[in-house]
C-alpha positions in Angstrom: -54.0 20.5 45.4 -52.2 17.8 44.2 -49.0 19.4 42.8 -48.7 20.6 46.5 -49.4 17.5 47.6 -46.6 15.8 45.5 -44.5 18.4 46.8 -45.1 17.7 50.2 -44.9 13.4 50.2 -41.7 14.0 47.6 -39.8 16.4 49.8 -41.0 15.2 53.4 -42.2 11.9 53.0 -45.5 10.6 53.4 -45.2 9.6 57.6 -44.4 13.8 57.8 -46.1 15.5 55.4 -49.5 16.8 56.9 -52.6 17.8 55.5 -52.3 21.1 57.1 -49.0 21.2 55.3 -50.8 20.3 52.1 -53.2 23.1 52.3 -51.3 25.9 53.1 -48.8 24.8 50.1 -51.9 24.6 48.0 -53.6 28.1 49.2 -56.6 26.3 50.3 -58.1 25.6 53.8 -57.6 21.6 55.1 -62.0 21.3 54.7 -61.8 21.8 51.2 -58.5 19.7 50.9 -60.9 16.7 52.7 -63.8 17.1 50.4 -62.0 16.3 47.6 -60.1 13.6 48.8 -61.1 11.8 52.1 -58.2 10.9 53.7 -54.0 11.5 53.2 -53.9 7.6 51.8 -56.6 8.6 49.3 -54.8 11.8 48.1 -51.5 9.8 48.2 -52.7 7.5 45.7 -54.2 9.9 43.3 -50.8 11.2 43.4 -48.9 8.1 42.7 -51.3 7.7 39.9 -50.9 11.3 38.5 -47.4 10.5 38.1 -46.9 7.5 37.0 -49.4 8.1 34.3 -47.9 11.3 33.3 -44.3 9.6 32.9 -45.4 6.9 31.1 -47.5 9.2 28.7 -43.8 11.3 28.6 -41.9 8.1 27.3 -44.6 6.7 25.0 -45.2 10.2 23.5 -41.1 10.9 22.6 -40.5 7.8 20.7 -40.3 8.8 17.4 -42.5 6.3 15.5 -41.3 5.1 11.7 -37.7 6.0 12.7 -34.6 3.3 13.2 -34.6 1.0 16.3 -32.0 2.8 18.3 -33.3 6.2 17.6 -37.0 5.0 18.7 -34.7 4.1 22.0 -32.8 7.0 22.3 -36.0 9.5 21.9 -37.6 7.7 24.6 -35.1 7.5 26.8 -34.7 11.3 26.2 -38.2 11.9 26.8 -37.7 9.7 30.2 -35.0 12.2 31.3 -36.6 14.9 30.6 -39.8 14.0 32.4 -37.8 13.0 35.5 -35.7 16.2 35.2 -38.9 18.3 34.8 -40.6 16.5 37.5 -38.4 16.0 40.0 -40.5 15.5 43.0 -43.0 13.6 40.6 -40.2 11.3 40.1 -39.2 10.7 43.9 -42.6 10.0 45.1 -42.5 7.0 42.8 -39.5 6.0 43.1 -38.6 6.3 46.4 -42.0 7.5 48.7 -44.9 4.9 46.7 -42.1 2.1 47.0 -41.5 2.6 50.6 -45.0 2.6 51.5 -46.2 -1.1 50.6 -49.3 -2.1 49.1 -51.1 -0.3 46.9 -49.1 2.4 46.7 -45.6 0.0 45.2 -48.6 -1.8 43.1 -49.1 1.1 41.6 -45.5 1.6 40.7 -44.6 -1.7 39.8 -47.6 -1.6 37.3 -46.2 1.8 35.6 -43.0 -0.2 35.8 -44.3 -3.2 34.2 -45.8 -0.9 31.1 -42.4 1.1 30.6 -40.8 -2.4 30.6 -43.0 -4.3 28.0 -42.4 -0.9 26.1 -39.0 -1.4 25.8 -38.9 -5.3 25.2 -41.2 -4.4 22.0 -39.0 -1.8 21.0 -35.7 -4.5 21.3 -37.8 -7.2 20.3 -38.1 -5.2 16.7 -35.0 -4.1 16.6 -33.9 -7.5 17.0 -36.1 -9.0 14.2 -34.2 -5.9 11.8 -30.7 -6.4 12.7 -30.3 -10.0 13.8 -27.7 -11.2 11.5 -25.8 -14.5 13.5 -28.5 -15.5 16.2 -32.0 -14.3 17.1 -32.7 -13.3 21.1 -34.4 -15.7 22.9 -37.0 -14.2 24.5 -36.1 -14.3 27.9 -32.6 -12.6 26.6 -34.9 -9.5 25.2 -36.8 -9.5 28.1 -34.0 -9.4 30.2 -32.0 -6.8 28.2 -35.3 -4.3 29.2 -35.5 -5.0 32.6 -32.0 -4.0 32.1 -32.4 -1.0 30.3 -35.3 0.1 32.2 -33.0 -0.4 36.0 -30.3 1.4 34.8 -32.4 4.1 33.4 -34.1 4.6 36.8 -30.5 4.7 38.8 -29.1 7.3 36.0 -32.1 10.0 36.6 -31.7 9.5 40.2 -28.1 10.0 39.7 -28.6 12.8 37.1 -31.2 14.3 39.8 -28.8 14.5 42.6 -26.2 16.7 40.4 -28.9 18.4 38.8 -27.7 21.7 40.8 -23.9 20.8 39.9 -24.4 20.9 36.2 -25.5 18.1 36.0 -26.1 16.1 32.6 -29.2 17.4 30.1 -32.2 14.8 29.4 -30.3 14.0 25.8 -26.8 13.8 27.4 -28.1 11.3 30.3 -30.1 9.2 26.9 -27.0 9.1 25.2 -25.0 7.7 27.9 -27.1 5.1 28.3 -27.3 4.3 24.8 -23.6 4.1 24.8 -23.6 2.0 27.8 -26.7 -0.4 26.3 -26.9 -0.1 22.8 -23.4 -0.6 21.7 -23.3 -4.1 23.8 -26.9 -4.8 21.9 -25.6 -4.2 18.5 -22.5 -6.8 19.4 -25.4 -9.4 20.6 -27.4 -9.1 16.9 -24.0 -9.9 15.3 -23.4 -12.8 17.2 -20.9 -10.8 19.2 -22.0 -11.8 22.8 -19.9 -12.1 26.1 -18.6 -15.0 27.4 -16.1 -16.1 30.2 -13.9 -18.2 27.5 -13.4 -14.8 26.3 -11.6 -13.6 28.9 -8.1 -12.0 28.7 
């Protein structure tokens, strides 16, 4: 019942999607649909958090523990894509439906959010403490770097979503570009290499 009713809020959005519509996609009669979960705002929030569990347990569980800091990155970001290429309407109702919806449903989502985020400020923060070499990162600039990291890895697997049925990029070739995008301006920051407008041409 509740991969069809992910399907349903994913693909025609919580305001349209029925319980009728729910049951038939789910093979069951709208009764037993109710007795397990009482009302569409009930079953709508188990569903929100089914996914966002389920991708937070997909990018915790690909990090390759023990290896180098950019390859515990990479891994998880590959483990991101795949999730949200393997679960593409798991990945809309979070990112579009729950945060559309108000509270609880974008609580929900900004707490999942707020997990894969600390995640990733740990995983800088280390690679930081190895590699630092010039200055250390403040912080607020590590923290900063994930919320980063973690917005532009949301936009890429919506935009990796949307050409998924124009060839789009694999799970490993959307990580990589982010890594190429991120990691190469992080490695510049731990040698004391960062930006500033008095370097401008």
């Amino acid at each position: 019942m509740l991969d069809a009713a992910v399907r349903a809020f994913a693909r025609r959005g919580y305001s349209h999607a029925s319980m009728d519509d729910i049951a038939e996609l789910a093979g069951v009669s709208k009764p037993l649909v109710y007795l397990y979960l009482n009302s569409k705002e009930e079953l709508f929030a188990a569903c929100v958090r089914r996914e966002a569990a389920a991708l937070v347990a997909a990018v915790r569980g690909a990090v390759e523990r023990g290896a180098p800091a950019d390859r515990q990155l990479w891994s998880g970001l590959s483990g991101f894509f795949a999730h949200t290429a393997r679960h593409p309407d798991g990945w809309a109702l979070l990112h579009v439906q729950a945060r559309t919806h108000g509270h609880p449903y974008a609580h929900e989502v900004s707490a999942m959010r707020a997990e894969i985020v600390t995640f990733v400020t740990q995983l800088i923060a280390a690679a930081a403490r190895k590699g630092a070499r010039e200055r250390r990162l403040a912080a607020a600039e590590v923290s900063g770097l994930a919320h980063a990291l973690v917005g532009a890895a949301e936009s890429l697997a919506d935009w990796a979503g949307e050409a998924a049925d124009r060839d789009g990029p694999s799970a490993q070739e959307a990580a990589a570009t982010l890594m190429n995008f991120a990691w190469a301006g992080l490695g510049n920051l731990l040698r004391g290499q960062g930006w500033s407008p008095a370097q401008r041409l």
